[in-house]
Phi, psi and omega in degrees: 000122164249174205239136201248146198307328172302335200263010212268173161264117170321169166284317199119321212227174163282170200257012186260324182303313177289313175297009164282282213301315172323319178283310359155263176347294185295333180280356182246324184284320190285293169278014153297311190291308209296323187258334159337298193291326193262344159300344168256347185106339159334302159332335195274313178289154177284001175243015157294296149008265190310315168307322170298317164304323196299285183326300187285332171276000173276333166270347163282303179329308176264359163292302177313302177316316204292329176262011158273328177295315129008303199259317189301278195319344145271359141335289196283334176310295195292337175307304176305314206286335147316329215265319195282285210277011182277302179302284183313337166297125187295183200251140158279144169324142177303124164307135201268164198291166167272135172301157206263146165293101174266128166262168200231000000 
């Protein structure tokens, strides 16, 4: 059953503002599981081990998103803001024609 766009309820938010927080979420649960694992002791074994490895590239992974999202949205930022001081500069005067050469 789908829900058709007119009847849906907004978020609140924008969808890049939840995949922030999503990441967010996830990069604190993952290094959460990770000292979970080496505070018990888990860690010593081999598939605590393979878990653990698990755990720490799933918070690298979204470390990474969060900092491509990050450098695009300051990108984009210095971009208006060139564009706002290009428009706001005033235009230079028109070069007045150069006088025509009479040679005699």
């Amino acid at each position: 059953m789908f829900i058709r766009r007119r009847e849906r309820k907004p978020l609140g938010m924008s969808d890049r503002g939840l995949l922030f927080l999503f990441s967010v979420f996830m990069i604190v649960a993952s290094l959460g599981a990770a000292v979970w694992l080496l505070a018990t002791g888990q860690a010593g074994t081999v598939d605590g081990l393979f878990l653990l490895l698990t755990a720490l590239l799933s918070a690298a992974v979204f470390g990474l998103y969060i900092k491509f999202m990050i450098s695009r949205a300051m990108e984009a930022q210095v971009q208006a803001a060139a564009q706002a001081a290009k428009a706001a500069a005033p235009k230079p005067a028109a070069k007045p024609a150069p006088a025509a050469v009479v040679q005699s």
